[in-house]
C-alpha positions in Angstrom: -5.1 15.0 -13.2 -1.6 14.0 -11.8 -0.4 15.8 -14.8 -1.8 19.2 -13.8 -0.4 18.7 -10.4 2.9 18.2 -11.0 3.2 21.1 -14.1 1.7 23.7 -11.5 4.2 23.0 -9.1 6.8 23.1 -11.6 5.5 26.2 -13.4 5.6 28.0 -10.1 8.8 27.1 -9.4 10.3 28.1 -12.8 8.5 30.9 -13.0 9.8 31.7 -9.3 13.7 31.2 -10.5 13.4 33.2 -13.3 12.1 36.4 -11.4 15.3 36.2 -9.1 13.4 35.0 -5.8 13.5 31.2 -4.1 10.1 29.3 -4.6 8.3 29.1 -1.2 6.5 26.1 0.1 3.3 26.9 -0.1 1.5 27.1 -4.1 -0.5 30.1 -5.3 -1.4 28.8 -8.1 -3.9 25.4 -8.7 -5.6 23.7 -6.1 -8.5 26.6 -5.7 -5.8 28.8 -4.9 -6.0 28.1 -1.3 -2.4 28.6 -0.7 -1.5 24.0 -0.2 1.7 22.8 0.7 2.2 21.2 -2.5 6.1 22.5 -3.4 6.7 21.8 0.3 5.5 18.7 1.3 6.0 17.0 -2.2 9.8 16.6 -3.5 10.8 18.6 -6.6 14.8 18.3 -7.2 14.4 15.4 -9.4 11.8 17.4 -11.2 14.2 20.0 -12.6 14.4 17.8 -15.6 10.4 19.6 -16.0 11.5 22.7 -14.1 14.8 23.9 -16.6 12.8 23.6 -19.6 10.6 25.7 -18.5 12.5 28.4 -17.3 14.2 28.6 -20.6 11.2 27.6 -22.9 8.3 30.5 -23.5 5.9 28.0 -25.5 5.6 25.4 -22.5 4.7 22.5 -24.8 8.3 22.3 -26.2 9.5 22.3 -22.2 6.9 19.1 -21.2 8.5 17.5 -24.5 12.4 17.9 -23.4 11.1 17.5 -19.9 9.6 14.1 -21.4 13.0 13.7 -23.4 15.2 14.1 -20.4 13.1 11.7 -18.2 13.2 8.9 -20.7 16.8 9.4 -21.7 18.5 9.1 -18.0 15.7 6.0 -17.4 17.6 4.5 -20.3 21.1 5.6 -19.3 20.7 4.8 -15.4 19.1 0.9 -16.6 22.2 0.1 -18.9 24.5 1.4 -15.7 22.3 -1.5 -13.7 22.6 -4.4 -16.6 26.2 -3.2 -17.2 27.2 -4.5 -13.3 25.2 -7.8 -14.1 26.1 -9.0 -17.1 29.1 -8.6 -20.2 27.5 -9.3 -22.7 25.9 -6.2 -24.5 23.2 -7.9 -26.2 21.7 -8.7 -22.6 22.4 -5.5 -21.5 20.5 -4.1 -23.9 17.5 -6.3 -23.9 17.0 -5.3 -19.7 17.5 -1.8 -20.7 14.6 -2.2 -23.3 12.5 -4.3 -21.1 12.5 -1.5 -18.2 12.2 1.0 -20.1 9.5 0.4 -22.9 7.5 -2.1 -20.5 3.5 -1.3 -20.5 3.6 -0.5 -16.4 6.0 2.2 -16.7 4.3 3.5 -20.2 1.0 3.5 -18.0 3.3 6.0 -15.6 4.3 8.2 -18.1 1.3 8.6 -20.7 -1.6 6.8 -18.9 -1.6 8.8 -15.5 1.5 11.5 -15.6 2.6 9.9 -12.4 5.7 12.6 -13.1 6.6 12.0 -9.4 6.7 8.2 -9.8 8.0 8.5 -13.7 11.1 10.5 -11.5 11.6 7.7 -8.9 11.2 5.1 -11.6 14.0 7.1 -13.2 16.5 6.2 -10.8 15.5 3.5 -8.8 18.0 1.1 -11.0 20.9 3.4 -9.5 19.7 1.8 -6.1 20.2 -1.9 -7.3 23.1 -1.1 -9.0 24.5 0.7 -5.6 23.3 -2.5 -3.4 25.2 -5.1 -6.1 28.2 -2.9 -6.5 28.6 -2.8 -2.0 27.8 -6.8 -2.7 30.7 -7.1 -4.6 32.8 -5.4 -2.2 32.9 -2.4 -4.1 33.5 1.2 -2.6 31.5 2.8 -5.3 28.3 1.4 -4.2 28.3 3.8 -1.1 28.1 7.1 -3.8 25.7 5.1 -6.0 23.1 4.0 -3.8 23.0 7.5 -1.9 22.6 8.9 -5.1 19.7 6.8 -6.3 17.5 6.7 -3.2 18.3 10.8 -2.5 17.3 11.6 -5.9 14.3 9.0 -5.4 13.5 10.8 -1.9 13.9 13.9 -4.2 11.0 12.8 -6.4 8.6 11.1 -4.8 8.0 9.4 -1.1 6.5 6.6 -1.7 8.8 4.6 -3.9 11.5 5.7 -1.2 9.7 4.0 1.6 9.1 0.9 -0.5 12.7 0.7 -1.7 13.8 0.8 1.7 11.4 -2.0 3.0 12.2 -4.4 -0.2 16.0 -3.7 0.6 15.7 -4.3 4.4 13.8 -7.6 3.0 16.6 -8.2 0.9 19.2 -7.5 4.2 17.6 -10.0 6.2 17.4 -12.3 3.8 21.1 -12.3 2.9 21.8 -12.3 6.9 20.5 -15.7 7.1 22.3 -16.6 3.8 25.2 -16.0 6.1 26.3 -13.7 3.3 25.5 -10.2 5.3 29.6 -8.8 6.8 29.6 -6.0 8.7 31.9 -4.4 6.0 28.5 -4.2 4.3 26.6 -2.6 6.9 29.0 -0.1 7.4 28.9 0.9 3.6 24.7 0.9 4.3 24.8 3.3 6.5 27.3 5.5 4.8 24.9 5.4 1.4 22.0 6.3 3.5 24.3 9.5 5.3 25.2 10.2 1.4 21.3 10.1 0.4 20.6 12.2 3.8 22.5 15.0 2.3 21.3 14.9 -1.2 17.8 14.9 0.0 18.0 17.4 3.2 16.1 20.3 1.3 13.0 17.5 0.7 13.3 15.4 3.8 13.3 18.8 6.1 10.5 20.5 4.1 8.5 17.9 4.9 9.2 17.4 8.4 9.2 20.6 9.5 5.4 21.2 8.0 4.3 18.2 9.4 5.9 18.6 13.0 4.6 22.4 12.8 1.1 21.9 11.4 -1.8 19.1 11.3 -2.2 17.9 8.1 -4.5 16.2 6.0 -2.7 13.9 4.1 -4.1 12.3 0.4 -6.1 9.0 1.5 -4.9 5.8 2.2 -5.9 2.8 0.4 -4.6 -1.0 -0.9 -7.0 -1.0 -4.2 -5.5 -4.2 -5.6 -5.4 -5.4 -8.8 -8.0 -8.0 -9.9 -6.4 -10.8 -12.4 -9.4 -11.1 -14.9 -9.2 -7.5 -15.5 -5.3 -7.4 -15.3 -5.1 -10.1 -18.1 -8.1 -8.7 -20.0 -6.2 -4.9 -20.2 -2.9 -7.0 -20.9 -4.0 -8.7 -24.1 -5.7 -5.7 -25.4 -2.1 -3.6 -24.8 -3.8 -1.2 -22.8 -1.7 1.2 -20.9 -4.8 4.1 -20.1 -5.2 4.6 -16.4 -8.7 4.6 -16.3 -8.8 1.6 -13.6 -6.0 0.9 -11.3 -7.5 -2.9 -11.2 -5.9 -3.3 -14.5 -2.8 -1.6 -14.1 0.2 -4.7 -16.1 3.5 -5.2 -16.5 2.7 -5.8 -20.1 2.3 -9.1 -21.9 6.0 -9.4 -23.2 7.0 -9.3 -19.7 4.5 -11.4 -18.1 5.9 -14.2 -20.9 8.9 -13.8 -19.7 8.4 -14.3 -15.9 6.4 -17.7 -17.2 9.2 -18.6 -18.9 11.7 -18.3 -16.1 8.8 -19.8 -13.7 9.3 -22.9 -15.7 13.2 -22.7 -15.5 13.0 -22.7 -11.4 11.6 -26.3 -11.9 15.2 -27.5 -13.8 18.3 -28.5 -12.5 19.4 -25.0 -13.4 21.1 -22.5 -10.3 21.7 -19.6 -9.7 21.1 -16.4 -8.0 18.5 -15.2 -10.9 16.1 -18.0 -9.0 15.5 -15.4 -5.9 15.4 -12.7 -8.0 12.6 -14.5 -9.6 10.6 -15.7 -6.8 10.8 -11.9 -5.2 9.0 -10.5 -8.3 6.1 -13.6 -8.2 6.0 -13.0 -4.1 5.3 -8.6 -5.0 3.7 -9.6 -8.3 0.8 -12.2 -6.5 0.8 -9.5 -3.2 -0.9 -6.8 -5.6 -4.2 -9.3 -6.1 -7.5 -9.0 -4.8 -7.0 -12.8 -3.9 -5.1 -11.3 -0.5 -7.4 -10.1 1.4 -6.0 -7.0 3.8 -7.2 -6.2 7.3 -8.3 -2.6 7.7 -5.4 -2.1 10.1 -3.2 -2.7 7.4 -4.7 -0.7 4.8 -5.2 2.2 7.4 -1.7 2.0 8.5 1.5 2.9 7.0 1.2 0.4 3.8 -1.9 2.8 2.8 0.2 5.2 1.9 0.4 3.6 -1.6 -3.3 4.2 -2.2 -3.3 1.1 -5.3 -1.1 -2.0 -5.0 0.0 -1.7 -8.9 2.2 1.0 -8.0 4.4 -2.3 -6.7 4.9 -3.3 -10.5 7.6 -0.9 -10.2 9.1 -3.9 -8.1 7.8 -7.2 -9.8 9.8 -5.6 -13.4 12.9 -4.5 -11.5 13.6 -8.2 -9.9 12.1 -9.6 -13.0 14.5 -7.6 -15.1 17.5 -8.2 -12.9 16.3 -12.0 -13.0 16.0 -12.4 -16.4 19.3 -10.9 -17.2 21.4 -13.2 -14.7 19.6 -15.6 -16.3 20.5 -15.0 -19.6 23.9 -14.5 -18.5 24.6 -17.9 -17.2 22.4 -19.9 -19.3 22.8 -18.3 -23.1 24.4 -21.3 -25.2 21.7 -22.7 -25.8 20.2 -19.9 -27.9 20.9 -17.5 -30.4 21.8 -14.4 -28.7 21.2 -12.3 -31.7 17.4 -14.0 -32.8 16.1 -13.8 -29.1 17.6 -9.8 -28.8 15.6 -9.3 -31.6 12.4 -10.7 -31.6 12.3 -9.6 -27.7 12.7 -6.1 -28.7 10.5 -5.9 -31.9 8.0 -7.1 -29.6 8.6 -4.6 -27.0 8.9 -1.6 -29.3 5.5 -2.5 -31.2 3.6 -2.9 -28.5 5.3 0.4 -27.3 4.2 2.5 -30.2 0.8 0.7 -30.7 -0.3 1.0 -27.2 0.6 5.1 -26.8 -0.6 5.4 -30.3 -4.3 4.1 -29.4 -4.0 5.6 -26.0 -4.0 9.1 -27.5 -6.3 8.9 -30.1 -8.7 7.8 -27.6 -10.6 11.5 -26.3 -13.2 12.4 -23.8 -12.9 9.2 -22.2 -12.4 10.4 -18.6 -13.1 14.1 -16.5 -9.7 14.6 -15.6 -8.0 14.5 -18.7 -7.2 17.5 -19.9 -5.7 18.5 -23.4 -3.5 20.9 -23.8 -1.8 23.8 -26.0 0.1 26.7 -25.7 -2.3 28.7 -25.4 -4.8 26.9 -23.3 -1.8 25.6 -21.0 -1.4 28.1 -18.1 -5.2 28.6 -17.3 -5.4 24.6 -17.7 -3.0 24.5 -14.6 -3.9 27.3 -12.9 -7.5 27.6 -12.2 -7.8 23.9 -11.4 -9.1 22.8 -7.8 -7.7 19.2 -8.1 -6.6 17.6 -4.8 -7.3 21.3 -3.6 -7.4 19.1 0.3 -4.2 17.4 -0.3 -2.0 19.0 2.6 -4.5 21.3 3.8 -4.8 22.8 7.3 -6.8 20.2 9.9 -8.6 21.9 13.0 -11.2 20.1 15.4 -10.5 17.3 13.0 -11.9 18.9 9.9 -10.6 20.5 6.9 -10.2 24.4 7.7 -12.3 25.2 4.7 -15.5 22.8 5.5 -18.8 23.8 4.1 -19.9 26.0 7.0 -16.4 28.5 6.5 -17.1 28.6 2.9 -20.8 29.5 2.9 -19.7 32.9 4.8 -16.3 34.0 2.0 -17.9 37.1 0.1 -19.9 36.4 -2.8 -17.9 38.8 -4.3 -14.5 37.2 -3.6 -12.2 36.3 -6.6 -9.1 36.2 -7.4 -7.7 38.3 -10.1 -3.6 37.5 -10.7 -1.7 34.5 -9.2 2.3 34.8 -9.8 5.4 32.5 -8.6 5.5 33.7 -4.5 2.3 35.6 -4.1 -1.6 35.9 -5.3 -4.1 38.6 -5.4 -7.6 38.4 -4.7 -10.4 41.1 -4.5 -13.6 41.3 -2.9 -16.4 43.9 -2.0 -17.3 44.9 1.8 -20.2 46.7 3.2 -18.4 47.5 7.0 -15.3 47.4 7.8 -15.6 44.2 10.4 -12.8 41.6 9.8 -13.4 39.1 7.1 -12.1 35.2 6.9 -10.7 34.8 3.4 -10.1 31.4 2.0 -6.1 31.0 2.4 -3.9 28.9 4.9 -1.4 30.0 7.0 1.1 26.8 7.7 3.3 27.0 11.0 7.1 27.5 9.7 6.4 29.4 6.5 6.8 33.3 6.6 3.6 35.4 4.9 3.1 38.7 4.2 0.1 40.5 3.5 -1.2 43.8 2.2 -4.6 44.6 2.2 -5.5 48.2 -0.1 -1.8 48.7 -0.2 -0.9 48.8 3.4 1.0 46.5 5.2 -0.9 44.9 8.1 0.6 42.2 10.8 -2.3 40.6 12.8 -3.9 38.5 9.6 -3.1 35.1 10.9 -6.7 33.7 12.5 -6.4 29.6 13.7 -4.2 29.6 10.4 -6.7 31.3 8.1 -6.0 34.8 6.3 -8.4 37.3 8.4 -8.5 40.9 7.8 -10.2 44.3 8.2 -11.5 45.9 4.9 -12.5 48.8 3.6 -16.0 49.7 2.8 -16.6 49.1 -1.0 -13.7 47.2 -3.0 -10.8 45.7 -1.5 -7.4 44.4 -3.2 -5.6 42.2 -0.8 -2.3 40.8 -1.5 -1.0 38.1 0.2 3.0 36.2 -0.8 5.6 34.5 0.8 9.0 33.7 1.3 11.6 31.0 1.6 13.5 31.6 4.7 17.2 30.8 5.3 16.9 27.2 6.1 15.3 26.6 3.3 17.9 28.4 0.8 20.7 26.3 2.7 19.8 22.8 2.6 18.6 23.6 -1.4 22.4 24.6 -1.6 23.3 21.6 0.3 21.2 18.9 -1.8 22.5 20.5 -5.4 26.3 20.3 -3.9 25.5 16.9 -3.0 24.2 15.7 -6.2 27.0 17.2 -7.9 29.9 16.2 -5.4 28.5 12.7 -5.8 28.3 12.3 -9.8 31.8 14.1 -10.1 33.3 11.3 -7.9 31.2 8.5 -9.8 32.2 10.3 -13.3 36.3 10.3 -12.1 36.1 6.9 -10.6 34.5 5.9 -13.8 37.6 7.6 -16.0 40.2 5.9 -13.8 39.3 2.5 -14.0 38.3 2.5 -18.0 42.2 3.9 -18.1 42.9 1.1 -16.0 41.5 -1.4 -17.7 43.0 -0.5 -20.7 46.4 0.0 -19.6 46.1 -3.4 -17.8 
């Protein structure tokens, strides 16, 4: 189901581009056609990994698998920058790049759910720890890294933004009683966050201009936590399906691991791969059913991540970033080349096995869908999932409750759905004003033709209402981005690129550097 919500969005959107007009906020096609705030209210820079593809692409399967391609490639690329700042040795570099990549949480992400939006954030979320250590070390860098990461985070997906910001403020505080916080640090903070403002203005004002302009509802909150027995149970049987969010694992490879160094915090052994440790066993123990949460909290802002294994993303990370500091420090003991290895044979096996038996498994669940190139668009497309995800709220009810629906024509369908505009058709026997199941959001500019003629006064408590014709009627409705919207998109793509030019010279000058020296 995730799946089929982000490739609509993205389909729209490429399908928009390619036509020579700006995708609007508002989706025509998917979610019952009701005309959501899908493209508006959820981030999709980050997704033009999906959205390219498919502009260029006419058999959509070959765009999901270079989307897919792209998505795993910069993962792997953007963990060997992080490993790169914490260690020398390559072999360790590798292993953390293997570990966060090919771990059974993130699989789960990718192949389990098509979490796209999370798979995104997941993408670059090493860029923010690698930003954070590089300001640490009283690098300058860090300011262009860490605004990258969390605005092309922000870009894909809200959540893991507001987390990484709370388990970085964590992080802050922590390090201010450390004594180890300088204002020289703060100051480069607030800089990355400036840098991640502007790379992330076209998502960030999207949203906040729907929500300030119009009462939404917003997808439900919830702390569903993870229950051990079944955790360890889908663990050992290398299960990375998505069926129960109780389940959801880091994978057993990596839960050896964190035992392993669990052990070493009991030795005379130091080092800063101890906190780095104890942060992932703090998030890792948070996500159990053991805890048990007050309503207030689950019906406040920590809701908002519906299922507490969405914070594996955060036990691997610190477990990663432990384990290679670790490594780093404590090595001589071991053979480097045996423990590479027989970590990543390990980790590749259980890799293929899992995602094999995953896929072969069919029928299992009513939202998964299976896909070809010729059953693809209507598979998107006339699909009512989440179809009250952003919708309208008035008198503290849906717009479209039971009672507004019961009175749409019986005749009422709609024929053709394109990038910016739909059209629907029903049959009337007077010509007194009907109430047609589409929402009009504050902030977004709609036009709308009913039998071919333009008419203005269609907007009724932010429902499409208009007069028809006796017999059949065509109504068209579409809309437009408006300038805002075309500027901070400009903005946020200049950004991004300003930003990864700088990072790719700075990069240049101080490998000539260190060669020269």
């Amino acid at each position: 189901m995730d799946g089929q919500i982000h490739l609509v969005r993205f389909e729209e959107i490429a399908r928009a581009f390619k036509s020579g007009t700006f995708p609007s906020l508002v989706n025509f096609m998917g979610f019952d056609h009701w005309g959501n705030a899908f493209t508006g209210m959820y981030p999709w820079i980050s997704g033009l990994v999906f959205i390219i593809p498919q502009m260029i692409f006419s058999n959509p399967i070959y765009a999901i698998m270079l989307g897919y391609f792209f998505v795993n490639l910069f993962t792997l690329i953007n963990a060997y920058l992080l490993t790169r700042e914490l260690t020398e040795k390559l072999c360790w570099r590798l292993l953390g790049v293997i570990l966060y990549q090919y771990n059974t949480y993130h699989l789960c992400i990718l192949y389990g759910r098509d979490a796209l939006g999370e798979a995104l954030a997941y993408m670059f979320l090493p860029l923010v720890f690698l930003g954070c250590f590089q300001i640490w070390k009283n690098k300058k860098t860090g300011i262009l890294t860490l605004g990258l990461g969390m605005g092309m985070i922000i870009n894909a997906h809200l959540i893991t933004m507001a987390y990484s910001c709370f388990f970085l403020g964590i992080i802050e505080v922590v390090r201010f009683f450390q004594k180890k916080i300088t204002l020289k640090e703060i100051v480069r903070f607030i800089f990355a966050a400036v840098t991640a403002g502007l790379i992330s203005c076209f998502s960030l004002i999207n949203v906040v201009v729907l929500m300030r302009s119009n009462k939404l509802i917003t997808p439900g909150k919830g702390l569903l936590p993870i229950i051990p027995s079944e955790m360890f149970d889908s663990m050992l049987n290398n299960n990375i399906s998505d069926n129960f969010p109780s389940s959801w694992n880091i994978g057993i490879i990596l839960f050896g691991i964190l035992l392993f160094l669990t052990f070493q915090l009991f030795t005379k052994k130091t080092g800063s791969w101890k906190s780095w440790v104890l942060g992932s066993w703090i998030v890792f123990i948070s996500t159990f059913s053991w805890i048990p949460y007050s309503d207030r909290i689950i019906c406040g802002r920590f809701g908002n991540i519906q299922f507490l294994g969405r914070l594996d993303t955060w036990v691997i990370v610190f477990l990663i970033i432990g384990a290679i500091l670790y490594l780093n420090d404590y090595d001589q003991t071991i053979s480097k080349r045996t423990t590479f290895s027989v970590i990543t044979i390990f980790m590749l096996v259980t890799c293929i096995f899992g995602c094999v038996k995953y896929q072969k498994i069919k029928n299992d669940n009513p939202i998964r869908y299976y896909i070809t190139q010729k059953n693809y668009f209507d598979t998107i497309n006339n699909n009512g999932n989440s179809h009250t995800d952003y919708g309208i709220v008035k008198k503290r009810d849906f717009v479209f409750n039971r009672e507004f629906l019961d009175k749409v024509p019986q005749s009422f369908k709609v024929t053709e759905t394109r990038s910016n505009s739909l059209t629907l058709t029903f049959n009337s026997n007077n010509n007194n004003k009907v109430s047609l199941p589409f929402m009009l959001y504050n902030g977004v500019n709609y036009r709308i033709e009913v039998n071919g003629k333009n008419v203005n006064n269609f907007n009724s408590d932010q429902i499409v209402k208009v007069r028809p014709a006796i017999g059949k009627n065509i109504v068209t409705i579409s809309a437009s981005a408006n300038t805002v919207n075309k500027f901070t998109f400009a903005l946020s793509i200049i950004s991004i690129s300003v930003v990864i030019v700088l990072l790719v010279s700075d990069f240049i000058k101080s490998r000539r550097k260190s060669r020269f020296l």
